[in-house]
C-alpha positions as a Markdown table, in Angstrom:
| # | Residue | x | y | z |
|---|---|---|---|---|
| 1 | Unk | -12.2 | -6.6 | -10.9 |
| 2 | Unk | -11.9 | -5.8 | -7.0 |
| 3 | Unk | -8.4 | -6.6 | -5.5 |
| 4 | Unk | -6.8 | -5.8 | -2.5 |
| 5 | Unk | -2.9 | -5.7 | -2.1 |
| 6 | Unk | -0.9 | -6.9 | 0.8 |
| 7 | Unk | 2.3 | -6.9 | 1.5 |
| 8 | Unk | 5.3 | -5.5 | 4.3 |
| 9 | Unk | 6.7 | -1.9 | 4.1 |
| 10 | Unk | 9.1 | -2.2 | 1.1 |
| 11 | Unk | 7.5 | -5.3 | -0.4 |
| 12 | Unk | 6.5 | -3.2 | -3.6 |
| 13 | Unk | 2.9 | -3.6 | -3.0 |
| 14 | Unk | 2.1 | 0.4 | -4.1 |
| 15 | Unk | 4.4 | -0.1 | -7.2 |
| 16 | Unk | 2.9 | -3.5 | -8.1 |
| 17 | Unk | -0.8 | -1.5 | -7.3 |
| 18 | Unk | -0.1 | 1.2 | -9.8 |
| 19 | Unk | 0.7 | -1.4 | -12.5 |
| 20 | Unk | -2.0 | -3.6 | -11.8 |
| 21 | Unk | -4.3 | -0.7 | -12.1 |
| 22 | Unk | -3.2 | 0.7 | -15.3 |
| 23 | Unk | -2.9 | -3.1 | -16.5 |
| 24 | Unk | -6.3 | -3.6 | -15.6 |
| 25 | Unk | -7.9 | -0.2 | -16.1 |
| 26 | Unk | -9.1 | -0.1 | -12.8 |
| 27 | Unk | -8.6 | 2.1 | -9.9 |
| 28 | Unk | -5.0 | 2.4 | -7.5 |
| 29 | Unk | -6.8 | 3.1 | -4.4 |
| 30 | Unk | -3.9 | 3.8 | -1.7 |
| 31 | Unk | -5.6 | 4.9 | 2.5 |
| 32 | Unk | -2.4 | 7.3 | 2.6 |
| 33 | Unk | -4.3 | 9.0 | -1.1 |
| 34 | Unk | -8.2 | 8.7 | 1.2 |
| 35 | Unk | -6.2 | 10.6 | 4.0 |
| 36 | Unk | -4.5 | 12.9 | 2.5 |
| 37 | Unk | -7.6 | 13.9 | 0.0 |
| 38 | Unk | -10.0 | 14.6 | 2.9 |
| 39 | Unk | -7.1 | 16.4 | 4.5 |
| 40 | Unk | -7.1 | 18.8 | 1.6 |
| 41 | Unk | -10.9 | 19.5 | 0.6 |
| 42 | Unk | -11.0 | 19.7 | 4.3 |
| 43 | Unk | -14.2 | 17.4 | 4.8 |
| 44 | Unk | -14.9 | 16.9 | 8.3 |
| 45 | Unk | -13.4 | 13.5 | 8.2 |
| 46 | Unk | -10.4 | 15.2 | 7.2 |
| 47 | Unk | -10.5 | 17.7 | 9.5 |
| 48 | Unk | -10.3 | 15.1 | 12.2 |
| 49 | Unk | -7.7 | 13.3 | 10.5 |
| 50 | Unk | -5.3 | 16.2 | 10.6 |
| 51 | Unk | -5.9 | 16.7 | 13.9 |
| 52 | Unk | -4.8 | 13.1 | 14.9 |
| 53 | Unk | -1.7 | 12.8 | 12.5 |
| 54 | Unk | -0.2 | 16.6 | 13.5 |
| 55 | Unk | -0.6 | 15.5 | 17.2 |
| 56 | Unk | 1.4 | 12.3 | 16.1 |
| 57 | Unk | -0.9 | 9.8 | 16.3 |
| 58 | Unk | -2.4 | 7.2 | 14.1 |
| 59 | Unk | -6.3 | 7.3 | 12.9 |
| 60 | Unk | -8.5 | 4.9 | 14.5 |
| 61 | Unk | -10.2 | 2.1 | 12.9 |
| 62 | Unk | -13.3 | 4.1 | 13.1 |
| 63 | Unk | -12.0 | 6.9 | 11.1 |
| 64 | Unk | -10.3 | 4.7 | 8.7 |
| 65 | Unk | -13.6 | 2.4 | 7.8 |
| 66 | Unk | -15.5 | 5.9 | 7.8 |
| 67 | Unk | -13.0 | 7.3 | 5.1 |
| 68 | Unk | -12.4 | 3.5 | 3.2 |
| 69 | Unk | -16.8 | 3.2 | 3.2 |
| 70 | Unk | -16.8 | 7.2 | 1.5 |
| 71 | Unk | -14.5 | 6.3 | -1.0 |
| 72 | Unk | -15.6 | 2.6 | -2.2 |
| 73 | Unk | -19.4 | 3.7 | -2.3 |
| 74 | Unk | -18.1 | 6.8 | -5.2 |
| 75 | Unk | -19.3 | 6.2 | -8.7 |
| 76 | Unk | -15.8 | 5.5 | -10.6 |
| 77 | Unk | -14.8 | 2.7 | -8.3 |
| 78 | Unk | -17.8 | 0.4 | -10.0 |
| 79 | Unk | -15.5 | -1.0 | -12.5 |
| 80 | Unk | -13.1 | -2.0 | -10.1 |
| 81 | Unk | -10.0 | -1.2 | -8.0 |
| 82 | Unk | -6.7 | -1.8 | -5.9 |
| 83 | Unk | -7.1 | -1.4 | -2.7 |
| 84 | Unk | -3.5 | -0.6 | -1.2 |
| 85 | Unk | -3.1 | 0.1 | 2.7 |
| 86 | Unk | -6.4 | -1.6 | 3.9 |
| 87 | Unk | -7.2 | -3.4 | 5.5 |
| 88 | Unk | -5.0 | -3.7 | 8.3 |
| 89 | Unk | -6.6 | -6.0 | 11.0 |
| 90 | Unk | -9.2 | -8.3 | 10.6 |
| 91 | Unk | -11.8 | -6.2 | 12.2 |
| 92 | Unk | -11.4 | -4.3 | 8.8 |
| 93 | Unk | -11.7 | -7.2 | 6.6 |
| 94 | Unk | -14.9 | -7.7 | 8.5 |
| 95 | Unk | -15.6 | -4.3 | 7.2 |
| 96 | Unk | -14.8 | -4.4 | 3.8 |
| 97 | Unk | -16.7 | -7.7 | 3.5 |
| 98 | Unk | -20.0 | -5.1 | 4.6 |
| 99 | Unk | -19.2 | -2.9 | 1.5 |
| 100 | Unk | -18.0 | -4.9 | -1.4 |
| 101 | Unk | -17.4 | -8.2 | -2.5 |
| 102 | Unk | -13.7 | -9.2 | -3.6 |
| 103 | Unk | -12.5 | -11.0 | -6.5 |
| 104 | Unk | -9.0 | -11.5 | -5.2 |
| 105 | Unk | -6.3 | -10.6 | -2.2 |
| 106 | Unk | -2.6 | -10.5 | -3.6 |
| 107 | Unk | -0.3 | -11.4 | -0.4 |
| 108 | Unk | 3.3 | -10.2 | -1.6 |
| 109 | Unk | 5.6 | -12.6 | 0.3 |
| 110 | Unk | 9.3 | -11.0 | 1.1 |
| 111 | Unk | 11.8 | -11.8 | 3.6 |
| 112 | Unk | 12.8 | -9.4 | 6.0 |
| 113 | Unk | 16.1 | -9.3 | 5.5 |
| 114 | Unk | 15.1 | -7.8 | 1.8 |
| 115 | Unk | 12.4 | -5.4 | 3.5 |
| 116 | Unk | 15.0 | -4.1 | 5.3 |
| 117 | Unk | 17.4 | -3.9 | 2.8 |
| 118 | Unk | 15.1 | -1.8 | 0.2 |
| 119 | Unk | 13.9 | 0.2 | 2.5 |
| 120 | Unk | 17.2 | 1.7 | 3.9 |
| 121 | Unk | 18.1 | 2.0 | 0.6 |
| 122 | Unk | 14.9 | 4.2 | -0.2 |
| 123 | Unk | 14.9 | 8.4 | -0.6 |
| 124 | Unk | 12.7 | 10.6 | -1.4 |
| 125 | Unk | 12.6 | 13.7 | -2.8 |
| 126 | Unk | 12.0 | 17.0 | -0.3 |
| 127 | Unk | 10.3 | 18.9 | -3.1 |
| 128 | Unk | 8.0 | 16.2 | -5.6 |
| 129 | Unk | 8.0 | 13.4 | -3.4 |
| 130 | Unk | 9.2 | 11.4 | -5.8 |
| 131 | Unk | 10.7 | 8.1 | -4.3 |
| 132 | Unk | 14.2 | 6.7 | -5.7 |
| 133 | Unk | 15.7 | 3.5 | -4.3 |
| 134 | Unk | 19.6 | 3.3 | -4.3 |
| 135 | Unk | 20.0 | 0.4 | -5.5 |
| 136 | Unk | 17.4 | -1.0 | -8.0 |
| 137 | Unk | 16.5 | 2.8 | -9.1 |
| 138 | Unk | 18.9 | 5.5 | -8.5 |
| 139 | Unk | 19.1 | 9.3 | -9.1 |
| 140 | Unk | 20.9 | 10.4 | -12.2 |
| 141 | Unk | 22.6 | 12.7 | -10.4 |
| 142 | Unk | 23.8 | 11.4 | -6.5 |
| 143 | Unk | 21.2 | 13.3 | -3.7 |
| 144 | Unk | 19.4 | 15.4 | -6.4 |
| 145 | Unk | 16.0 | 14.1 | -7.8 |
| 146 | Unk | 15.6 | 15.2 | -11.2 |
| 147 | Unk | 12.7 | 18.4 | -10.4 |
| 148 | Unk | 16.1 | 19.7 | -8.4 |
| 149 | Unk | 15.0 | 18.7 | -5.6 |
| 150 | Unk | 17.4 | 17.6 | -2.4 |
| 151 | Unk | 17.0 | 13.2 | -1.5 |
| 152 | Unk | 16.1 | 12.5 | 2.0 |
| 153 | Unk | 15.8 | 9.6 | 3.7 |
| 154 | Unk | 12.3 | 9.3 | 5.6 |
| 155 | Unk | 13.0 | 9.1 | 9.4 |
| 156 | Unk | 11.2 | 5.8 | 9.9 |
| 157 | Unk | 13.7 | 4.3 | 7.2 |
| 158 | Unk | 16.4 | 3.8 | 10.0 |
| 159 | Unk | 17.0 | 0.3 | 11.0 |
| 160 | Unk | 14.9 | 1.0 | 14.5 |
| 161 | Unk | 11.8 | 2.0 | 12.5 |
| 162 | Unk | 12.1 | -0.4 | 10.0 |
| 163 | Unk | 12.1 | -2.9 | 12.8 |
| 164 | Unk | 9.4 | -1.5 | 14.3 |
| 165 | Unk | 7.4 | -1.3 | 11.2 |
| 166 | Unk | 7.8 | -4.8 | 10.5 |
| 167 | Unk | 7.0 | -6.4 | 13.8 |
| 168 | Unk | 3.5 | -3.9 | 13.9 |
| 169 | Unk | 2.9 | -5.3 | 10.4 |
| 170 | Unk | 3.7 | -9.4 | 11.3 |
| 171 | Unk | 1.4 | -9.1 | 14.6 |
| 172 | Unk | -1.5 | -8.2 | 12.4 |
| 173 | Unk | -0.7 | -9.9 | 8.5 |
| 174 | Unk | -0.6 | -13.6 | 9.6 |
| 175 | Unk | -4.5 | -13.2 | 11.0 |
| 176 | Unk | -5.2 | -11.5 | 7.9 |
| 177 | Unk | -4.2 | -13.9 | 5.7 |
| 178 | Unk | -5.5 | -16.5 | 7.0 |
| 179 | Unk | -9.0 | -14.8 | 6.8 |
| 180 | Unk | -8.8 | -14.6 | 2.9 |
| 181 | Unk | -7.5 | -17.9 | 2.8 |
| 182 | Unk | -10.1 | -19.2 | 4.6 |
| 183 | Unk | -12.7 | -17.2 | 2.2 |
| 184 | Unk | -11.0 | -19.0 | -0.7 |
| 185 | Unk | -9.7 | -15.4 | -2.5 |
| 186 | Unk | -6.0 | -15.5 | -1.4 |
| 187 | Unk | -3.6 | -15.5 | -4.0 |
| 188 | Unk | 0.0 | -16.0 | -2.5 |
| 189 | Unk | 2.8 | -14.3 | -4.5 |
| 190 | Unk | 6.6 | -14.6 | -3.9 |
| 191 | Unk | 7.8 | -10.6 | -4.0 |
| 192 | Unk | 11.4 | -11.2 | -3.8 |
| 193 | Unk | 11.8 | -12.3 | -7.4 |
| 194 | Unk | 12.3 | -8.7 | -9.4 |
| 195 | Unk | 9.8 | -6.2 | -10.6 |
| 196 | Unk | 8.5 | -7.9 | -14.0 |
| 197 | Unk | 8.1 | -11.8 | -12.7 |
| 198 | Unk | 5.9 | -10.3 | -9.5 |
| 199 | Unk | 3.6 | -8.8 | -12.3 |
| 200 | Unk | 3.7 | -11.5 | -14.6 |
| 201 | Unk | 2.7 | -14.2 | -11.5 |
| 202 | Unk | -0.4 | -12.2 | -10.3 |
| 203 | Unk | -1.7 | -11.8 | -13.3 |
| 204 | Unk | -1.0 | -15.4 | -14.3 |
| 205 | Unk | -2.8 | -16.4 | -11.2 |
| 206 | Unk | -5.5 | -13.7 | -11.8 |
| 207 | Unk | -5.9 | -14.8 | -15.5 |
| 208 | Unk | -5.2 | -11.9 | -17.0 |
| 209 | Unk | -3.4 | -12.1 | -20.3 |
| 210 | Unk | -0.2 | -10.3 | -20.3 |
């Protein structure tokens, strides 16, 4: 099966992706993961990558589709994936439609007002990177993760970059989802109803036996 996930910052998209994958035994396939891959075997899409992100930047959807086309075409994604993080305009749905055909687009619906809530309640740890939420999964022990390591919030977790975050996601998601509504895959999800019930919808709606 080949899915892509879309949802807001803090709509639980990558932890819904992880269970769907392990659910499905298919692949969690996460842009960030692409990125930060290349960075580190130092390909020469990676190379330019870095180059773009240390000077603060964001990769263009050139560099993107170039990375997203290298990873879909590799052997162990023939029996299926998650894609998580792309695409993000409909330019790259265009794309994707080049290189593979879908089976299904899971569009996690949550308010802002929640987005904003979970995500100023998120930390993450300076050492594993190991993400904690406050509120629905905190540490054992307050602003330690358990490796040791100190809990920091990320700096675009303040209420300015949360805002900001959203509105760059809104001005783009609407277009999106009315392309894979329009091709018929869309599957339409409300993410604001806990952890377990999200799962248990989309794979309900992608009948998939619990």
């Amino acid at each position: 099966m080949k899915l892509v996930i879309l949802g807001a910052p803090g709509s639980g998209k990558g932890t819904q992706a992880q269970k769907l994958a392990k659910k499905l035994s298919i692949l969690h396939i996460s842009t960030g993961d692409i990125f930060r891959d290349n960075m580190e075997r130092k390909t020469i899409l990676g190379m330019k990558v870095k180059k773009i992100i240390d000077a603060g930047n964001l990769a263009s959807d050139e560099l993107t589709d170039a990375l997203i086309k290298d990873r879909l075409v590799e052997s162990d994604c023939k029996n299926g994936f998650i894609l998580d993080g792309y695409p993000r305009n409909v330019h790259q749905c265009e794309v994707l439609d080049s290189i593979i055909l879908l089976d299904a687009v899971i569009n996690l619906r949550v308010p802002d007002e929640d987005v904003i809530n979970r995500l100023s309640a998120r930390r993450t740890c300076s050492v594993c990177k190991k993400v904690y939420n406050l509120d629905f999964k905190p540490p054992k022990v307050k602003g330690k993760c358990k490796c040791g390591g100190a809990l920091v919030m990320r700096k675009d977790d303040d209420q300015a970059g949360i805002a900001k975050r959203l509105s760059l996601y809104h001005k783009n998601a609407q277009l999106i989802i009315n392309y894979y509504k329009k091709a018929g895959i869309l599957i339409d999800i409300d993410g604001a109803v806990g952890m377990k019930n999200v799962l248990a919808e989309i794979l309900e709606k992608l009948e998939v036996n619990e």
